[in-house]
Structure formats: C-alpha cells, structure tokens
N, C-alpha and C positions, 0 to 999 in steps of 0.2 A: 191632776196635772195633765194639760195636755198634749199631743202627740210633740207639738213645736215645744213644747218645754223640755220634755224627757229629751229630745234632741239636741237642744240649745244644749242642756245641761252634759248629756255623754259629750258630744265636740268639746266643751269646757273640760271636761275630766280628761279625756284623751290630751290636750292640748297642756294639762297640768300634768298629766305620768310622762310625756315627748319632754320635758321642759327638766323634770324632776332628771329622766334619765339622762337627759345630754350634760347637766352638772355633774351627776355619779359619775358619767365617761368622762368628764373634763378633769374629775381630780384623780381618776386613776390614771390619766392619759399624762401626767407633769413630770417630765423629763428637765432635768438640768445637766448641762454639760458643760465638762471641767477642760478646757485646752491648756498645755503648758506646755513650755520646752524644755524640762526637767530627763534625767536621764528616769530610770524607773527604780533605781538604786539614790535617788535622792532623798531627801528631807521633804522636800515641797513636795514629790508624789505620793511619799507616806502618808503626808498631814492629807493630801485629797482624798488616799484611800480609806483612812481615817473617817472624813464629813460623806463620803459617798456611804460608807457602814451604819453609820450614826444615824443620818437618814432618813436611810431604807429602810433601819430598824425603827424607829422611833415612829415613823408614818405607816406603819404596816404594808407598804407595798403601794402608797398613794402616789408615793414620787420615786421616781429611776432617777439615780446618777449614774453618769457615766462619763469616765475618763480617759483623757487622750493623752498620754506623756509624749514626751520627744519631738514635738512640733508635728505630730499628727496632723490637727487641725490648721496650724499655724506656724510657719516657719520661725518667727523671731517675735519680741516682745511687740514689736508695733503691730506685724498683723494680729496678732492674737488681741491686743486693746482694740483694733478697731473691729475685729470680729465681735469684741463684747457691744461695743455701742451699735455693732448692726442689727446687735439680735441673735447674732448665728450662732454664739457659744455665749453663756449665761455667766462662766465664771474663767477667769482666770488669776494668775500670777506674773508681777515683772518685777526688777528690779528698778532702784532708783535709773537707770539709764532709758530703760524701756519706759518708764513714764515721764523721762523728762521731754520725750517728745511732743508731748501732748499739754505738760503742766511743767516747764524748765526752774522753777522758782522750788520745786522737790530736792532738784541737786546740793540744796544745802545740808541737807543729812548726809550727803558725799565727801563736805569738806574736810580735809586729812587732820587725825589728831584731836577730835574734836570729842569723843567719846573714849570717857579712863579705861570701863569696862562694860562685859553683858550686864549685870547689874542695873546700870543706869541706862546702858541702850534699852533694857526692857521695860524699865519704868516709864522713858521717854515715847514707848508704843503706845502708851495708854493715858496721856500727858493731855494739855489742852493744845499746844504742838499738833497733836497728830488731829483733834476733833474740828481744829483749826482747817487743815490740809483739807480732811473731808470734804468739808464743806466747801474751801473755791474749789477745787477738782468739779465737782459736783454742777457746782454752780455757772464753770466754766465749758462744761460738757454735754450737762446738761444729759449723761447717759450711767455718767459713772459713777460707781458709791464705791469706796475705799469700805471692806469688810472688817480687816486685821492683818494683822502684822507679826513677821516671825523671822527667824534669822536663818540666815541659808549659806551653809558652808563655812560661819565665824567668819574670822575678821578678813579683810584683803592684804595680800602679803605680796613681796616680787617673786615671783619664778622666773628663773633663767634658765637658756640650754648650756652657756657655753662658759659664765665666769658666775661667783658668785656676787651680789650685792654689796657691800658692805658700808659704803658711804653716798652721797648723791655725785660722788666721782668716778664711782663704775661705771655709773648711768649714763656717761656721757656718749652720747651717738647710738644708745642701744635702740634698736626696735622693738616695743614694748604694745604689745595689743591692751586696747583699753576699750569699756565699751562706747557706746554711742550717748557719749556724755561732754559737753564745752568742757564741763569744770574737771574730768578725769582728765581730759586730752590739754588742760593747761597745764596742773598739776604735773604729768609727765616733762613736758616743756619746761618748768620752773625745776626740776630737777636735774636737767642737761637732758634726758631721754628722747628720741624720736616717736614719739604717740600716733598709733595705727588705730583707729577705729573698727572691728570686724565683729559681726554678728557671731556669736554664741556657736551657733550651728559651723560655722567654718575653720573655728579656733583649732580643733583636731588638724587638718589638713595645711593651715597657716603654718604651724608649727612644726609639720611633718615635709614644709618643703622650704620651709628657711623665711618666707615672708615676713613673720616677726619674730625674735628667740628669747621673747617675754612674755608676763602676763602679768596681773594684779588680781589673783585669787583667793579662794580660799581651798585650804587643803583637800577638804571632801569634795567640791568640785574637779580638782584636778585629779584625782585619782579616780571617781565614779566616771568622769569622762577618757579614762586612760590618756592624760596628756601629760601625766609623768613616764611615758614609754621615752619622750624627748625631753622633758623639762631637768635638770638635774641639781640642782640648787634653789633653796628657800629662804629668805631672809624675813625673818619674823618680828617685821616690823609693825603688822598691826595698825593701818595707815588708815584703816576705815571700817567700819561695823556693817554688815554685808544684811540691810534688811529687804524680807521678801511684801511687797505689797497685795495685797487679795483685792481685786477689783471686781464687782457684780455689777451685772444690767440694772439698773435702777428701776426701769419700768415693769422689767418682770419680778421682782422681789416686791413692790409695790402690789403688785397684781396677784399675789397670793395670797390664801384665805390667812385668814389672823393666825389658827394654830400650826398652818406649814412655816411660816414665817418667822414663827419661834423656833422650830425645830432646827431651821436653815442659820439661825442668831448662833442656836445654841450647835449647830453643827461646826459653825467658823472656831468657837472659843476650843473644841474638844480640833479641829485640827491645825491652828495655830498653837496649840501649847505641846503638841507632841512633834510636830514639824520642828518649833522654836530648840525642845530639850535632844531633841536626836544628834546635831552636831557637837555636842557636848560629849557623849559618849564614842560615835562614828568616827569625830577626829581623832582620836587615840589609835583606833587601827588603822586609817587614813596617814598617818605618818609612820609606822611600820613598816606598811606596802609601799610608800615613797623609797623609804631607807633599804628597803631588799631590792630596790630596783637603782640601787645606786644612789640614792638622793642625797646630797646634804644639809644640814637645817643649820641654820647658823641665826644666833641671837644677835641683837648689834650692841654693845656694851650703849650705856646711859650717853656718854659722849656722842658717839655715833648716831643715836635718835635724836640727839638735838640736833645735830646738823640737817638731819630730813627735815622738822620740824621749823627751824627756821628757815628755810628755801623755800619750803611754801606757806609760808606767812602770806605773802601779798594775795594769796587765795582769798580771804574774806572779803577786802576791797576790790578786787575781780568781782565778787557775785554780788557786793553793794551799788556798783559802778553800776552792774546790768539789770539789777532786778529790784535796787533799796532796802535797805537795813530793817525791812517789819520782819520775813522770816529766819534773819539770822539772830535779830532780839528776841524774836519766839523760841527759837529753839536755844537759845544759850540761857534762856530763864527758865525753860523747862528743866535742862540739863541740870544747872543752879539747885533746882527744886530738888531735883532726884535725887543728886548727894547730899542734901539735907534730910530729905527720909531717911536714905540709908543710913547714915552716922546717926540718927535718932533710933535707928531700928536694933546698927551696933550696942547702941549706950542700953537700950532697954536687956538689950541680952546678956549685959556684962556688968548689969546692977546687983 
C-alpha cells in the first residue's frame, strides 16, 4: 500500500472516530426541559417528576430532564406554549384555557355539565376525541403534539370570599376570576356573575386585594396555592372536569433516536397516570385544610343544579355559532361511547 493510501486511509479512520464521537456526545448531551406554572405541591409537578425519573433511569444518563415549576421559565400558559413551539422548553402543561389560545375550538371540553364523572372524563382522554384534537393542533401549529392527558385539581367548583354560592342568583354581580377562556367568561355572564379574566400567577394577589372575590377551581389548587387564606365558601357544583394537556415540540421528539423516543412515550403514560390518580387522594386532605381554615363546603341539592345547568344551556350554541358542531359531535359521541363501556364493564362485574 502506499504512502498516499495509508494516508488517505488514517484521514478516513480519524474522520470516522470525529464523526462516531460527536454522535456518543450528541446522545449523552439530550436535555429536555419541562416549564410549567404548577406550584411544586401539585399533581402536574409530581407527574413531571415522575417522567424526569423514569427517563433518567430508563436511558442510563443519555437524556437529563429537568424541571422548572412555578413559571420559572414561563409566566403563564401562553408563554410557556410559545416557548414550546420556539424550541426553548421541550415540554410543557396548560390547561384548556392556555390552549385555547392557540387552538379555541379545545374550549369544548370546557363546556359546563357535560362530563357525569372522572370515569368517563378518563376514557374520553384516550377517545378518538382526543387523537382527533392531536392532530388539527398539530396540523395547525405545525410545532405542537398533544402528549397525554391528566386531571388537575378535579373538577371546577365556585369559591367565594364573602357569600356562599347556592343558586345562579348569588351570582349576580359577583366578581368571579375565570381563566383566559370566551366560553368560561360567557358561562360566568349566563349565570348573572361578572367574569374577570386573570392569569394563574396573579390569582393570589386579585383575591388578596378585592379585584375579584371568586373563582372556578378545583380544591387542590386552591389550597396548594394558599388562596383559601381569603376564599371562604365552596359550592360543589362540579361544573367542569379540570383536564391538564401535555404539549411537546414536535420536531425535537421527531428528532430523537427510535429507543429515546419510546422511552419519552413510555415516560408521558407512567406521568400522566400518577399525576391523573393523585387528586384523588390529595383532595381529601385539600378539604380539611379548607375546613380548619374556616371554609365551608356546601353541596347544591338536585334542584339547585338544575338551575345552573339550565342557565347555561345556550353554551353549546355559543360554541356551534363560533366554531360549528364537528367538535361538539366529537366529543358528545365519545362521551356516548364511554358510558357504554362502562355499563358494559358494570354488567361484566355483576354477572
């Protein structure tokens, strides 16, 4: 061989270990970062700490998570979406309000009354409803993939400071923070209520200086954010099923090798089911700490929920008027579907 061969040939070999080692540095170098505006006593930081563990462990140390609760990275649900579609943070969490920014035709799984129970709202996660949403999301974004789905905080309730709830005639003139939602801020309207729109982050201090002396929560929120130090009254009317959306970058989950890619599938399913089951338990001591801090909880007899319930009927033709009846038919056929599992799933247990 000669001298230009052996030469030719090492530059080849060097040019192949440069090439081999920058791939070894590129998979041990894959950071994904988790931004959310969750307190660190929430459900939705558990379930991240949860996929951040899962991981780490599963990949041997190829991929770092790492998590930012409390609007670290991102004050409120819309910066942290458009952080995802910049690139900047890889993964986050919003609720239906936070994405109706981006995707306003989601507010239908907002519509009040529309979900019996967690039961069916869990079924409906995993429905062709939701594989539906994926895809325009996706398709409209062009950045963002819908991961999974988990419940955060149970259902939405009224909290007041100053009267309790009891029919949609308390409601009349109250100041009611709602999020950054058309169809919550009608809904309050069709109830007689005055609907305040205020980001997540400011609800503490809205409430702490009179701006609104309401809200539409769920108990573990109100308590992990201490804003039962003012709220004093719950009426547990269960007006909405409180789901948390998981959004990833599309192009960087795209962009990873096949087995990180399972790992990151199979990270979402292990912290969507432990996020999902934790308000389950957490609200039991969630209303405790309400009730020692003064609170009252007050159910609305059967009467009493229908009259919520009819006030805002004209809700569904509100959101057909603005957006057309494909995803209110989607989702009331899913729904449809669920309760027919489950009374198939009852009848098989009680054969």
């Amino acid at each position: 061989m000669s001298k230009q061969s052996v030469r030719m040939l090492c530059t080849a070999w060097v040019a192949v270990l440069l090439l081999s080692g920058f791939h070894m540095a590129m998979a041990q170098e894959v950071t994904i970062k988790i931004g959310h505006i969750a307190s660190t006593e929430d459900e939705d930081h558990k379930g991240a700490l949860v996929f951040k563990d899962f991981v780490e462990a599963q990949t041997n140390g190829r991929v770092k998570v790492e998590v930012y609760p409390g609007g670290q990275l991102c004050g409120n649900f819309r910066q942290c979406l458009e952080a995802v579609q910049l690139g900047a943070v890889e993964i986050t969490g919003t609720t239906v309000g936070g994405a109706a920014n981006i995707f306003p035709e989601i507010q239908v799984t907002d519509i009040p009354y529309m979900f019996p129970n967690d039961r069916v709202a869990e079924k409906v996660m995993k429905s062709e409803f939701m594989n539906e949403l994926r895809a325009a999301v996706l398709k409209k974004t062009g950045t963002l993939r819908l991961m999974g789905l988990n419940n955060t905080g149970g259902w939405r309730d009224f909290f007041t400071t100053t009267k309790p709830i009891k029919t949609p005639a308390d409601l009349k003139g109250v100041k009611i923070r709602t999020i950054e939602s058309e169809l919550q801020v009608e809904m309050v309207k069709l109830l007689g209520g005055s609907p305040t729109p205020i980001p997540w982050q400011e609800l503490y201090t809205s409430l702490a200086t009179g701006v609104v002396v309401g809200t539409k929560n769920g108990i573990t929120d109100i308590t992990n954010m201490k804003f039962h130090e003012f709220l004093r009254y719950v009426t547990l009317d269960h007006h909405a099923y409180m789901f948390l959306f998981w959004w990833m970058n599309d192009s960087f989950l795209k962009n990873l090798p096949a087995d990180l890619k399972q790992v990151v599938l199979d990270g979402f399913h292990h912290m969507t089911t432990v996020a999902n089951n934790d308000p389950k338990y957490t609200q039991l001591a969630a209303y405790e700490d309400f009730k020692k801090k003064g609170g009252k909880v007050y159910v609305p007899s059967a009467e009493e929920k229908a009259q919520f319930v009819e006030k805002v009927k004209p809700l569904k033709q509100w959101f057909v008027d603005k957006y057309g009846d494909h995803w209110l038919n989607l989702l009331e056929g899913s729904i449809e579907k669920a309760k027919a599992e489950i009374a198939a799933e009852d009848a098989a247990v009680l054969q």
